[in-house]
LUMKEDREN-202099 format. One line per 2 residues: their letters; for each residue x, y, z of N, C-alpha, C. Coordinates in steps of 0.05 Angstrom, whole numbers, plus 5000, padded with zeros to 4 digits. Example, Ala and Ser with C-alpha at 12.3 -4.5 7.8 and 13.67 -1.06 7.14 Angstrom:
BEGIN
AS> 5264/4886/5156/5246/4910/5156/5264/4934/5156; 5257/4955/5142/5273/4979/5143/5258/5001/5157
***
This chain:
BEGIN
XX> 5017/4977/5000/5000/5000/5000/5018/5025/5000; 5009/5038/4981/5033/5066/4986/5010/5089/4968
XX> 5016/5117/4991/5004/5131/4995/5013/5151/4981; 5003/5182/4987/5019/5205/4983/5028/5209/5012
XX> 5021/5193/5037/5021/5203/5060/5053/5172/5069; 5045/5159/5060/5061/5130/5066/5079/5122/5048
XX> 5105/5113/5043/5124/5096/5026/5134/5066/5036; 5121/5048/5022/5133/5019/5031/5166/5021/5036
XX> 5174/5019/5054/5206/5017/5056/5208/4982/5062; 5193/4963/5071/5204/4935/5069/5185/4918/5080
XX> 5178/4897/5064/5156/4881/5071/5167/4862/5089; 5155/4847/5104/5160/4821/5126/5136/4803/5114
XX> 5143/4776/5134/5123/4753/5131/5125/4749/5166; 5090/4741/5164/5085/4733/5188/5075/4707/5195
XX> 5084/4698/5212/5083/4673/5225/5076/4661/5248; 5048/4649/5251/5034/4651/5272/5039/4615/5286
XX> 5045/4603/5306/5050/4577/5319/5033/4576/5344; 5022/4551/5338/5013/4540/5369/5026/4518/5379
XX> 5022/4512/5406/5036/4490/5419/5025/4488/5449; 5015/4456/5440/5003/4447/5471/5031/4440/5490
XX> 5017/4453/5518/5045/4464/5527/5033/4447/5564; 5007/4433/5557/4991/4413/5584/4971/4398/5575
XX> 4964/4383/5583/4940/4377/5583/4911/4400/5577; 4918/4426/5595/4894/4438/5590/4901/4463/5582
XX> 4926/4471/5583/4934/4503/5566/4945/4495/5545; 4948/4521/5531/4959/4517/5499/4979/4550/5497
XX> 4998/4547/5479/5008/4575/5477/5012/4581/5448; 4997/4609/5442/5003/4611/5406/5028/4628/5408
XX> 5046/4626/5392/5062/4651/5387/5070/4667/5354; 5065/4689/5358/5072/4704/5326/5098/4717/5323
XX> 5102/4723/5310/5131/4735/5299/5128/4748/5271; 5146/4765/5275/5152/4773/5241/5183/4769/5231
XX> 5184/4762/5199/5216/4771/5203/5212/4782/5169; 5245/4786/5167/5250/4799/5141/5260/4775/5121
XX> 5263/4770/5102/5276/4758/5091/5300/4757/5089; 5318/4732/5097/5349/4726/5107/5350/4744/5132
XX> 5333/4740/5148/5345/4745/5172/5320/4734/5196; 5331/4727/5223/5320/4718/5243/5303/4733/5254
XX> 5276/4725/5269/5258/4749/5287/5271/4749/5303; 5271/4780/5311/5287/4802/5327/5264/4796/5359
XX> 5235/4788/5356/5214/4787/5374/5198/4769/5370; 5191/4756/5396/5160/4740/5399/5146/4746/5405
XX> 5115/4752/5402/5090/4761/5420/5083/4725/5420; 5068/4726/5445/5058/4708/5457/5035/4697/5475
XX> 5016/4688/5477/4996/4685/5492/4993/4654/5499; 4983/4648/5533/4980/4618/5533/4945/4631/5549
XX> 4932/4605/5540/4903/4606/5545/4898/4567/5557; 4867/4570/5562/4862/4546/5563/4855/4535/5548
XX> 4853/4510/5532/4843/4491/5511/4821/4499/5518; 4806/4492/5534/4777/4499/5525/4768/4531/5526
XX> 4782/4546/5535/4780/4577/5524/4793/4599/5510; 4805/4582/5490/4828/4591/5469/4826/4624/5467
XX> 4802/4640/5470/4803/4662/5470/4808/4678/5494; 4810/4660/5523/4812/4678/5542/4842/4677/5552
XX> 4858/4706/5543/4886/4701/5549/4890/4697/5580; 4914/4680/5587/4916/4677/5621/4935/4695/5617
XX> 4961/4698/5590/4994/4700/5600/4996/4709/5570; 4997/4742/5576/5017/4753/5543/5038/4768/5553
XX> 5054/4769/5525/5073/4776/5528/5099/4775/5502; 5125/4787/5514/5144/4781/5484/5169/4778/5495
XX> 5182/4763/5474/5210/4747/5484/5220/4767/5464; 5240/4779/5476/5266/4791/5454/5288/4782/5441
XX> 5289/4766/5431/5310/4750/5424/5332/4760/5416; 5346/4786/5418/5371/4799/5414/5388/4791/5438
XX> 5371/4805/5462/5381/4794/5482/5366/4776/5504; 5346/4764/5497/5336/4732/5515/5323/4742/5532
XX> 5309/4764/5530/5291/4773/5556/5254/4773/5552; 5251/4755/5569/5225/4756/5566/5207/4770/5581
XX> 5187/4791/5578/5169/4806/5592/5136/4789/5583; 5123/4787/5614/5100/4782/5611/5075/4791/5630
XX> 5054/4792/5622/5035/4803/5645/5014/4777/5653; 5012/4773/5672/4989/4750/5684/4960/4760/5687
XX> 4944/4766/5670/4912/4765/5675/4893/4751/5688; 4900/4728/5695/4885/4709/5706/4913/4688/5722
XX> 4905/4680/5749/4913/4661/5760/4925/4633/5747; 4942/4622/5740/4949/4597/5724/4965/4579/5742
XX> 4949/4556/5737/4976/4528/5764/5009/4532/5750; 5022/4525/5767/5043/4523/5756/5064/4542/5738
XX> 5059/4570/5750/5066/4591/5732/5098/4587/5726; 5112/4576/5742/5140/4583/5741/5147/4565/5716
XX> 5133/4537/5717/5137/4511/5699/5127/4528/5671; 5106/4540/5671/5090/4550/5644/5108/4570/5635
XX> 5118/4595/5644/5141/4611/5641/5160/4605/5622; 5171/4577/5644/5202/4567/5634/5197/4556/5608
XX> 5174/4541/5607/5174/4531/5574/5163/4549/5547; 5147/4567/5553/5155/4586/5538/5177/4598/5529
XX> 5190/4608/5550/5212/4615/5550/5238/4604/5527; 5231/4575/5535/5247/4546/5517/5247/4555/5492
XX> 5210/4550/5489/5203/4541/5464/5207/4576/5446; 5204/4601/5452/5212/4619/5440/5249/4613/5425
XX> 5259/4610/5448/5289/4601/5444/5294/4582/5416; 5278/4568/5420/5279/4543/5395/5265/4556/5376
XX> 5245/4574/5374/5235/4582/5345/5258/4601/5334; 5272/4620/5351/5300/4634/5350/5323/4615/5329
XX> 5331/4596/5344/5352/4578/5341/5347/4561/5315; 5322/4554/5315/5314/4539/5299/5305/4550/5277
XX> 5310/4577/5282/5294/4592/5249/5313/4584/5223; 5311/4580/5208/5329/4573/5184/5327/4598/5162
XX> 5354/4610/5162/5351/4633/5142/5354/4634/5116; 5332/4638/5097/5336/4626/5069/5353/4649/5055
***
C-alpha cells in the first residue's frame, strides 16, 4: 500500500504457531521477520484449551538479548513451569529459524 502520506520501505512475513504446552493450556506465538534474517521478537499468549480466547499469559521474548516480559491476567497452576517453557520454546523458534 503506498500513499501520498506513506512509502513501503520493506515488507515482512508473518508467522503465527501453536503449541500444547499441558493437558489443558495451549500457547500461540507470532513473529515477524524479514527475509534472510532471524525474528528480532515473539508476542505470545497461553490460554486454556477449552478457552482459546481467554488470554491467562501475554507477552514478548526479545530474542537479541533473551529477555522475556509478561503480564498474568488470570491466575494459572504452575506459573513458574509455564514461564520456563515458553521461554524454551521461544528460544527454539529463535535457534531453529532457518535463514533462506
Amino acid at each position: 500500500m503506498e500513499t501520498n502520506q506513506f512509502e513501503l520501505v520493506q515488507r515482512s512475513i508473518t508467522e503465527i504457531l501453536s503449541e500444547s504446552i499441558s493437558e489443558t493450556h495451549q500457547a500461540i506465538y507470532s513473529f515477524n521477520y524479514e527475509n534472510g534474517q532471524q525474528p528480532k521478537a515473539i508476542s505470545f499468549y497461553v490460554s486454556a484449551k477449552a478457552e482459546p480466547n481467554d488470554k491467562l499469559i501475554t507477552g514478548s521474548y526479545f530474542a537479541e538479548i533473551g529477555q522475556l516480559d509478561f503480564k498474568i491476567s488470570k491466575p494459572i497452576p504452575n506459573l513458574g513451569a509455564t514461564i520456563d517453557h515458553v521461554t524454551a520454546s521461544c528460544k527454539t523458534i529463535v535457534d531453529g529459524f532457518e535463514v533462506e
